[in-house]
C-alpha positions in Angstrom: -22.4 31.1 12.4 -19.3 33.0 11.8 -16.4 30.6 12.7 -12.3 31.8 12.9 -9.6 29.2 12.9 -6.0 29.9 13.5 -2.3 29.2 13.2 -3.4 29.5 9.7 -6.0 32.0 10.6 -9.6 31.4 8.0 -13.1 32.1 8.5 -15.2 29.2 8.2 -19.5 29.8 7.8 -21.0 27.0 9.3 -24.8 26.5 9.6 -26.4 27.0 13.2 -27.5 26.4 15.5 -25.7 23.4 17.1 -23.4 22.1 20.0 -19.6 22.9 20.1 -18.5 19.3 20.5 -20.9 19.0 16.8 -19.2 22.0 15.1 -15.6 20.5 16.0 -16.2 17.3 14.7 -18.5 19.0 11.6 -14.7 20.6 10.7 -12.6 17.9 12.3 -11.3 19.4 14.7 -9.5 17.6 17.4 -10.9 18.8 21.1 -8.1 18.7 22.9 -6.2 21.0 20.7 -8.0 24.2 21.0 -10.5 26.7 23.5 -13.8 27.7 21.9 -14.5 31.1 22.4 -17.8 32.6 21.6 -19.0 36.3 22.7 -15.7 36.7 24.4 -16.0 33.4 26.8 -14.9 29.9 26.6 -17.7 27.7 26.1 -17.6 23.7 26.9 -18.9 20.9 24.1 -22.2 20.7 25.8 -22.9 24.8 24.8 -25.2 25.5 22.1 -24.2 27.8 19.3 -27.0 29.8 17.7 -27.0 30.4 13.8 -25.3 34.1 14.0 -22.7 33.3 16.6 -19.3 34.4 16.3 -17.2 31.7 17.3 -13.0 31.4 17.6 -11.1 28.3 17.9 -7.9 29.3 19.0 -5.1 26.7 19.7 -3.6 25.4 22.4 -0.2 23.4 21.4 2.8 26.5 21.7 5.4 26.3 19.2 5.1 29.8 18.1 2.8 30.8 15.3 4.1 31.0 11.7 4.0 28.2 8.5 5.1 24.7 10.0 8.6 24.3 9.4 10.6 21.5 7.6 12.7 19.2 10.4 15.5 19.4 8.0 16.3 22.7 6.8 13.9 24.8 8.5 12.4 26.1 5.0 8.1 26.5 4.9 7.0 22.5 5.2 4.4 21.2 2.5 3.6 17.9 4.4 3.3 16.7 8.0 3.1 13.5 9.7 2.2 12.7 13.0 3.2 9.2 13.1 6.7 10.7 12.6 6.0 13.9 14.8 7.5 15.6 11.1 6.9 17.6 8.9 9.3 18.4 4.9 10.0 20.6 2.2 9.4 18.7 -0.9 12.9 18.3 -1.7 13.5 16.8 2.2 10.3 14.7 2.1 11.3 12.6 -1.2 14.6 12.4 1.6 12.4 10.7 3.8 10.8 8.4 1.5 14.0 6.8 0.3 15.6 6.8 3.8 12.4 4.3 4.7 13.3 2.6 1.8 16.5 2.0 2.6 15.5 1.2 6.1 13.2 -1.4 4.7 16.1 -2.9 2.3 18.7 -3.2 5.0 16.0 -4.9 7.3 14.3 -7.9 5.5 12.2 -9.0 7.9 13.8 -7.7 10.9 12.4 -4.2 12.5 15.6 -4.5 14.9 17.8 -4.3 11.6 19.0 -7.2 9.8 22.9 -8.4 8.5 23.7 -8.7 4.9 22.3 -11.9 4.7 18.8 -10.6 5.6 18.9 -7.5 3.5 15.9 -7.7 0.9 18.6 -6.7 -2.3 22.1 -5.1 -3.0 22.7 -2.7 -5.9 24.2 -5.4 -7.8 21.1 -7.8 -8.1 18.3 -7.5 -11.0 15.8 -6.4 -9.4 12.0 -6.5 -11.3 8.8 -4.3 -10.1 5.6 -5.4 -10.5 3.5 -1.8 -11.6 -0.1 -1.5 -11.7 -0.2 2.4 -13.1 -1.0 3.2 -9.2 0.9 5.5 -7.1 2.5 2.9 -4.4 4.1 1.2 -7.2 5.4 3.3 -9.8 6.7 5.9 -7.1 8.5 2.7 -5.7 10.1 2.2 -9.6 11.0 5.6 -9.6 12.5 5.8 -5.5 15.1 2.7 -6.4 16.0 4.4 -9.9 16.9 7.6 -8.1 18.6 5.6 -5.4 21.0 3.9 -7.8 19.5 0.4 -8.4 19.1 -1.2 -11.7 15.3 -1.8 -12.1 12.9 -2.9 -14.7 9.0 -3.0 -14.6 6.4 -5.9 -15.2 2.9 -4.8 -15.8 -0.1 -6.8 -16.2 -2.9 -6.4 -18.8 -5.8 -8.2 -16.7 -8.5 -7.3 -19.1 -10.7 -5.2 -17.1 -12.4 -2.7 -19.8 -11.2 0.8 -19.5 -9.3 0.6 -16.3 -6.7 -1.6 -17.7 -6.5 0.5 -21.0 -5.8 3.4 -18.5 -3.4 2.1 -15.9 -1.4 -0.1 -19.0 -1.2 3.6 -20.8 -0.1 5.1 -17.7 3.3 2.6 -17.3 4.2 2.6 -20.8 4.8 6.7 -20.3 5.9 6.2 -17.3 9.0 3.8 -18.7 9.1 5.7 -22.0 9.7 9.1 -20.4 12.7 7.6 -18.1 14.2 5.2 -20.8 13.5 2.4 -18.6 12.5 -1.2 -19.7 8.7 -2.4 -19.4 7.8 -6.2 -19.4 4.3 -6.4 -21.0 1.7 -9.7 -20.2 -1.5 -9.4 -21.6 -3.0 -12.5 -19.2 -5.8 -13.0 -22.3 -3.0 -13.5 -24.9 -0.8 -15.6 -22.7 -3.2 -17.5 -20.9 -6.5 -17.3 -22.3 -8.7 -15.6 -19.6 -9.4 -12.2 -18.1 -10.1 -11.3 -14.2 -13.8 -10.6 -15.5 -13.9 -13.8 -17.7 -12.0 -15.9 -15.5 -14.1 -15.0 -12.1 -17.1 -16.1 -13.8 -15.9 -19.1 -15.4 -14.5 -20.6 -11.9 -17.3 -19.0 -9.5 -14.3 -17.0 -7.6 -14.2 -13.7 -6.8 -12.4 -11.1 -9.1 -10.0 -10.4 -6.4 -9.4 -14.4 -5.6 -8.6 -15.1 -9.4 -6.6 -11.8 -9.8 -4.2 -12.2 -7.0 -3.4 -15.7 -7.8 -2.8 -14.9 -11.4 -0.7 -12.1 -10.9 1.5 -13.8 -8.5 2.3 -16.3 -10.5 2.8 -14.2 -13.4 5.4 -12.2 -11.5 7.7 -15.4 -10.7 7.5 -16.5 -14.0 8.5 -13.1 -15.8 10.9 -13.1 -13.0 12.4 -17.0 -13.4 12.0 -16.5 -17.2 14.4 -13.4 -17.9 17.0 -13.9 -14.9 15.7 -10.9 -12.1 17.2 -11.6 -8.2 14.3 -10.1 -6.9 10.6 -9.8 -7.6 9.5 -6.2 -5.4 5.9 -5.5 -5.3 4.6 -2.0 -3.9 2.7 -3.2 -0.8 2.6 0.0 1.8 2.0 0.1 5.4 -1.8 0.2 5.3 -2.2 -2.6 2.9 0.3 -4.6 4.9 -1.7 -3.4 8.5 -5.0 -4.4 6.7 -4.1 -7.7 5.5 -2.5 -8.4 9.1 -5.6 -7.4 10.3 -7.8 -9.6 8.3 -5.7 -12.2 8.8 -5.5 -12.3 12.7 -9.4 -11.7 13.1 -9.6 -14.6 11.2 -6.9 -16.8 12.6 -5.7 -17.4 9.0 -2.1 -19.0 10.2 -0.8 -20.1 6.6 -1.2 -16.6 5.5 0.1 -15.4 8.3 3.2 -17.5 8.7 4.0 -15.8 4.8 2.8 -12.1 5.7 7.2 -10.5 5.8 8.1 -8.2 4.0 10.8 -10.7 2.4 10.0 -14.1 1.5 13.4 -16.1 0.5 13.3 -18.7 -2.6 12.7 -22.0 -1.3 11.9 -23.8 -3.9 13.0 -24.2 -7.8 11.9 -21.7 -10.0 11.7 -19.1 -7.6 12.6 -16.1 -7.0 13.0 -13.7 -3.5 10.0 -11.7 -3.7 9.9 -8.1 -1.4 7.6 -5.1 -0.2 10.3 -2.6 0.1 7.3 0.1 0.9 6.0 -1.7 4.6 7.6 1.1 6.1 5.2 4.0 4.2 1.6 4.8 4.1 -0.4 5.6 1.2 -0.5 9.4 2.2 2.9 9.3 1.9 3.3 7.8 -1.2 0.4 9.8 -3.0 2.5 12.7 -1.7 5.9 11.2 -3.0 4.4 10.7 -6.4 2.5 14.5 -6.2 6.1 16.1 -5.8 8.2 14.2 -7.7 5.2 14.9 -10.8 4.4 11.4 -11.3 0.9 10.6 -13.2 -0.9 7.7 -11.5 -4.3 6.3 -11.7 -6.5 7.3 -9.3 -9.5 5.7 -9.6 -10.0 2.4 -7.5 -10.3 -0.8 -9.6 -13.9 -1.3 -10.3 -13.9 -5.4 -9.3 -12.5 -4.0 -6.1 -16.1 -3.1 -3.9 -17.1 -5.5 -1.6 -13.1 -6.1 -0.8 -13.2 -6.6 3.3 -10.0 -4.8 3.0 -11.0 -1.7 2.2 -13.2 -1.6 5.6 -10.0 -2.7 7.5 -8.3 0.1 6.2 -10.7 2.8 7.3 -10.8 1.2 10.7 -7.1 1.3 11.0 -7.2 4.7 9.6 -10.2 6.1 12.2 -7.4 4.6 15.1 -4.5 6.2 13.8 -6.4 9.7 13.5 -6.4 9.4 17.3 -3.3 7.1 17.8 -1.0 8.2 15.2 1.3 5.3 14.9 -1.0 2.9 15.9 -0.8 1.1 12.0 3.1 1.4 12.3 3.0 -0.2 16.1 0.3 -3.0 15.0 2.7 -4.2 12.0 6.2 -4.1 12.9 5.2 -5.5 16.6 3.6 -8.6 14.9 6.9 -8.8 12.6 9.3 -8.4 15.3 7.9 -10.3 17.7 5.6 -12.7 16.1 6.1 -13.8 13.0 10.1 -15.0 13.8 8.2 -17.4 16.0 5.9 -19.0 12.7 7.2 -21.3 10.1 5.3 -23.0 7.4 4.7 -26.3 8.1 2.1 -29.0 6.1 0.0 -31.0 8.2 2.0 -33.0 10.0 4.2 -30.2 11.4 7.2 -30.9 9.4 8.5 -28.3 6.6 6.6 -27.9 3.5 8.9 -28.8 0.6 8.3 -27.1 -2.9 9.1 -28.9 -6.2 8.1 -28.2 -9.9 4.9 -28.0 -11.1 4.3 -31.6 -13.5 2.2 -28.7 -16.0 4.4 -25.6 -15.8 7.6 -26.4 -13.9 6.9 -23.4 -11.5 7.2 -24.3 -7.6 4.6 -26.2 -5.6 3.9 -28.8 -2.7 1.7 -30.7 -5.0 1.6 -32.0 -8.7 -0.2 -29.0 -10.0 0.5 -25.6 -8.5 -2.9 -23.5 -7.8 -2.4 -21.9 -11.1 -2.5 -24.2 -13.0 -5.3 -25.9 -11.5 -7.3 -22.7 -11.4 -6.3 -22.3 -15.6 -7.4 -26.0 -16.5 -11.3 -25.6 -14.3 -11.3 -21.9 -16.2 -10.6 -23.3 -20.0 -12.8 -25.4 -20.8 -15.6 -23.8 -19.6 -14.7 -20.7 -21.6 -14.4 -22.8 -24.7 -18.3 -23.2 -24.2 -20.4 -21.8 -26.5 -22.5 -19.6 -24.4 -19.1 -18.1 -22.5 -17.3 -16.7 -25.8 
């Protein structure tokens, strides 16, 4: 059948026959938002379509026909968002992203705003971003730079064939291009194991031995050469997904620590910050798109089977008809919530961090995690058969 959209107006050849509430969702079109018309009458969803219908889906929202405009200076918009009822030029858009930056920086933890004293960083602290060779991240590196702060990037080799080669590449341009400094840690030069080689020597998954490795890694960079702040680039849907997991599961320790600023508490330590809660990924792809930035875009290939992946596309199928509904789900549970949690060990008093007896970073035992996760992954490595 012979289908016309509008508002902009295309022709769309879809195969026939079928029912107009199958051809709307077949093109993903929202029901509420247009009349079907075929032979010159409105049909319902129930109404079959035969295979040389002609069939018009003409909108209902007024506005006025024409290109969507930018909210800023009225010029032909590029990108829309319905969480933000918006739409922006390029130029105005890259506005947007560092306003919700800066929203995120003068709010620590607070979505009803925050003093000085709760802000994540100032322009005169050192501030250090981890980067992966992904869009969240490197468009965050690039954001601060153009917003005035002094930042330097830490990236990770974590030994994972091709991929890291790739995403490793991908940072040293990135840096080289904008004379900015790169921290380098290649995890099987300084510590003597890979995510692959390291998941199989301690039965974890890749994603269990990768996260605790890299966070590690980013205090100690961070402790070791004098940065304030250690930012990671942690967007809205990663931060709505992990909240997600996390309630389902009743996981309180991780949710006590789920903010988007976590103060040092301990020695060793530095403030660590997501200064991207506030974005989606959409939005940062399309940050990264306009300002020309070269990511990798292929998922990490230890990633399948990650539960939050799945949490994201329900989160994702909700906001298609809730737009908002990730935004509303997150900063309610910081605003309200999370001021309410405070770690405590197990007899409800505060949990006190102290150095490490192996490495001197923070802890609330002799050995912190990574350290005891290193010494089980050695020596079995140092086998024989595992070389």
């Amino acid at each position: 059948m012979l289908v016309r959209l509008r508002n902009p107006d295309r022709v769309e050849q879809v195969p026939g026959p079928r029912t107009v509430a199958d051809l709307l969702d077949h093109l993903d079109v929202n029901p509420t938002t247009v009349l079907v018309i075929a032979g010159g009458q409105l049909v319902t969803a129930g109404h079959t379509l035969s295979d040389t219908a002609e069939v018009e889906l003409r909108p209902v929202i007024s506005g006025g026909a024409g290109p969507v405009r930018c909210v800023e200076c009225r010029g032909p918009a590029i990108i829309e968002e319905p969480r933000h009822r918006s739409s922006w030029c390029g130029e105005h858009f890259v506005d947007h992203v560092q306003r919700q930056i800066r929203k995120a920086v003068d709010r620590g933890n607070g979505e009803g705003g925050g003093g000085p004293e709760q802000r994540m960083f100032s322009y005169g602290d050192k501030i250090l971003v981890a980067v992966s060779g992904g869009k969240d991240s490197l468009a965050l590196w690039d954001a601060l730079v153009q917003m005035g702060y002094k930042a330097d990037g830490l990236y990770i080799g974590l030994g994972i064939g091709g991929y890291s080669d790739r995403s490793g590449a991908i940072c040293k341009d990135f840096a080289e291009a904008r004379g900015l400094k790169l921290h380098l840690v290649d995890m099987q030069d300084e510590y003597g194991y890979t995510t692959p080689t390291g998941s199989r020597a301690s039965n974890r998954s890749a994603c269990g031995v990768c996260g605790l490795s890299k966070r590690y890694i980013f205090n100690r960079v961070a402790v070791d050469n004098g940065y304030d702040v250690m930012l990671t680039g942690h967007n809205l849907d990663d931060e709505a997904a992990t909240l997600m997991n996390n309630v389902l599961h009743w996981q309180e320790e991780f949710l006590v620590r789920q903010k988007p600023l976590l103060p040092a508490t301990g020695p060793n330590q530095v403030r660590k910050a997501k200064p991207l809660y506030r974005l989606s990924e959409r939005e940062m792809a399309a940050y990264c798109v306009i300002r020309g930035i070269e990511y990798i875009v292929e998922e990490c290939p230890l990633v399948d089977g990650n539960t939050g992946t799945a949490h994201k596309d329900t989160l994702s199928e909700m906001e298609r008809t809730m737009p908002g509904a990730k935004a509303h789900f997150l900063f309610g549970f910081l605003d309200k919530i999370s001021p309410q949690l405070s770690v405590r060990d197990a007899n409800g008093d505060p949990v006190e961090l102290h150095e490490c007896t192996q490495c001197g970073m923070p802890t609330t035992g002799d050995l912190c995690a990574f350290c005891r996760q290193r010494n089980r992954i050695l020596p079995i490595l140092a086998q024989p058969a595992q070389r």
